[in-house]
C-alpha positions in Angstrom: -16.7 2.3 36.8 -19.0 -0.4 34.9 -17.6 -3.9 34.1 -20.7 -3.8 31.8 -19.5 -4.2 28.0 -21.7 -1.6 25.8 -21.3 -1.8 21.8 -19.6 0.9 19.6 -18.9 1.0 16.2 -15.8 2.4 14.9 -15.1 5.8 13.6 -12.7 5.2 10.7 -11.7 3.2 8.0 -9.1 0.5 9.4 -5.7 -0.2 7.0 -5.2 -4.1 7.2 -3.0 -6.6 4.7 -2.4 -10.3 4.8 -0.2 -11.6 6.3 2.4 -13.4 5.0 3.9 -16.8 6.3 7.0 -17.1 8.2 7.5 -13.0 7.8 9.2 -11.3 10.1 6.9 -10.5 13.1 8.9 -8.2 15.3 7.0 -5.2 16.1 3.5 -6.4 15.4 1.8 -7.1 18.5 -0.3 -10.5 18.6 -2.5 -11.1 21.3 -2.0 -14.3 23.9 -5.1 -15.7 22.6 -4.3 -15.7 19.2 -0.9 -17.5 19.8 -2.5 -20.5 21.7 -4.9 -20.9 18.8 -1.7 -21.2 16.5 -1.0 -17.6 15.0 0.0 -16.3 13.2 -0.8 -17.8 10.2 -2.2 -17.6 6.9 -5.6 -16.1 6.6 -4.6 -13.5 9.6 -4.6 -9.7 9.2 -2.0 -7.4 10.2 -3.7 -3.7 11.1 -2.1 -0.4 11.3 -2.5 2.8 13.3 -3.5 5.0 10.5 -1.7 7.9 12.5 1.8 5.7 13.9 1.9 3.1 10.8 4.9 1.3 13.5 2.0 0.3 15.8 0.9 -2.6 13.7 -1.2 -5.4 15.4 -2.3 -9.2 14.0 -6.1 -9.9 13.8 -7.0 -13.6 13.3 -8.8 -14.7 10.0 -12.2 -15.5 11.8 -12.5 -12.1 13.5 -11.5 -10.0 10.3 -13.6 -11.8 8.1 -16.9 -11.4 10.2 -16.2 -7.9 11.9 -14.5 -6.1 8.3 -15.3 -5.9 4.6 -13.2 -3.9 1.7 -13.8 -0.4 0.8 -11.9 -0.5 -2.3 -9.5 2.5 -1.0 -5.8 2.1 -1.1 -3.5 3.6 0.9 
């Protein structure tokens, strides 16, 4: 198995909202990384499976904004 990294580009559209200051966080996963640089916090993303809406996971403001833009669908 490769250790190489390769680029892919993702499939489908992704379901994210702000997230909200001093909300409840229990069951959104946030990664280690992002707790040592201080997150949650404003600015950061919560994503959702689009198929398990309970598997919700926190993306941090700088990563969203250069990796993701609108698509102007709701759902």
């Amino acid at each position: 198995m490769s250790t190489t990294f390769h680029p892919y580009r993702r499939k489908v559209v992704g379901f994210y909202r702000p997230y909200i200051p001093g909300e409840d966080m229990t069951g959104i996963s946030v990664g280690d990384v992002d707790r040592v640089n201080g997150s949650p916090k404003a600015g950061d993303m919560i994503g959702r499976d689009p198929q398990d809406h309970s598997d919700q996971w926190l993306v941090n403001k700088t990563y969203f904004e250069t990796n993701f833009e609108p698509t102007g669908t709701v759902k």
